[in-house]
C-alpha positions as CSV (number, residue, x, y, z in Angstrom):
1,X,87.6,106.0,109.8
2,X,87.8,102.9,111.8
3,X,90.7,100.1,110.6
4,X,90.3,96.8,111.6
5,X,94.8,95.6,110.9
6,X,95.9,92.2,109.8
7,X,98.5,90.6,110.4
8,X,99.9,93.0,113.5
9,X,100.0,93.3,116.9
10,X,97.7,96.5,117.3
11,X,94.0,96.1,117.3
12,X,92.9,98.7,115.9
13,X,93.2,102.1,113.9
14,X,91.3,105.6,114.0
15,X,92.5,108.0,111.7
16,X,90.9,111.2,110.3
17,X,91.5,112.7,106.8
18,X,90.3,116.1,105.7
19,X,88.6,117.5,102.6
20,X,92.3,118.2,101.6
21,X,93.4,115.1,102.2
22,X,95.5,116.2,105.7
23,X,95.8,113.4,108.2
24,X,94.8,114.2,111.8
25,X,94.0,112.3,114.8
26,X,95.5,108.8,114.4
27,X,95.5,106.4,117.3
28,X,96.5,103.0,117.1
29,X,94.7,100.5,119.7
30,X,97.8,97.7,121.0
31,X,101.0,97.1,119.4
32,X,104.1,98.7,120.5
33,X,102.9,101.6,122.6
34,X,106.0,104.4,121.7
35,X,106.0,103.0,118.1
36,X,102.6,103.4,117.4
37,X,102.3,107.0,119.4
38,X,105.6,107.9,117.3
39,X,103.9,106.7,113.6
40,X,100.8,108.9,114.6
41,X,102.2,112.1,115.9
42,X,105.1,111.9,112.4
43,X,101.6,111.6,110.2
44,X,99.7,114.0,111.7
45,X,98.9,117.2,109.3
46,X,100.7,115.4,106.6
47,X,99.0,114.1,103.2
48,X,97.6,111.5,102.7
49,X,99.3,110.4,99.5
50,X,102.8,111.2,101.1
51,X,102.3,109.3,103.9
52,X,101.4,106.1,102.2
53,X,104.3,106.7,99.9
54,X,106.2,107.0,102.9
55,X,104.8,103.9,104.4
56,X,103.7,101.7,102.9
57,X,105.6,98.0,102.3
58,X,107.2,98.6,105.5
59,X,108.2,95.0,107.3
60,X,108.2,94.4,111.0
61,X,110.7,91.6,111.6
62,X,109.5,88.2,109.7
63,X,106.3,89.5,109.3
64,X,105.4,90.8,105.8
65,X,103.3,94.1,107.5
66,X,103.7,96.2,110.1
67,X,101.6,98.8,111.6
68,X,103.0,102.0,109.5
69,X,102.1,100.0,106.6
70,X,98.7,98.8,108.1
71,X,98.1,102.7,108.4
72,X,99.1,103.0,104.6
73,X,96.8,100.5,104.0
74,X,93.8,102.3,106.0
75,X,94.6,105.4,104.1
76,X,94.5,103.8,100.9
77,X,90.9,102.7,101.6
78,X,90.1,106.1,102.5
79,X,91.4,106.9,99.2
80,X,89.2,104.8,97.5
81,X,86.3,105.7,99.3
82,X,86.2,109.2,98.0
C-alpha cells in the first residue's frame, strides 16, 4: 500500500501486510531519517493490530500526529480495505 501522511514531515509511506496480517517492508519517504528507519525495522513481522495498538495517538512535539501514528493510520486503512 502507498500512504500519502498529513500533518508530518515524511512524504510518504509503503508498507506491506500479509494474508495473516504480518507487516513487512515499510519505508517511510522524508521525516527524520533514524526515526523513521527505527519505526520500520520495530514493525516489521509484527501484526498488524498490535502495531496500531502500539502506535497509534502517538504526538510528535506540538503536533497532534506523528509518523508512527501516521503508519497506524495507514494500517488502519488497510484494515478496512479487507
Amino acid at each position: 500500500m502507498e500512504y500519502t501522511p498529513h500533518g508530518v514531515c515524511s512524504q510518504h509511506i509503503h508498507v506491506e501486510v500479509d494474508d495473516n496480517g504480518t507487516i513487512h517492508n515499510v519505508q517511510f519517504t522524508g521525516g527524520c531519517s533514524g526515526n523513521t528507519q527505527g519505526v520500520a525495522r520495530l514493525v516489521e513481522g509484527m501484526n498488524i493490530q498490535e502495531a496500531i495498538s502500539r502506535m497509534e495517538g502517538i504526538r510528535c512535539g506540538f503536533k497532534t500526529t506523528s509518523c508512527p501514528d501516521q503508519l497506524a493510520q495507514a494500517l488502519k486503512q488497510i484494515q478496512a480495505q479487507r
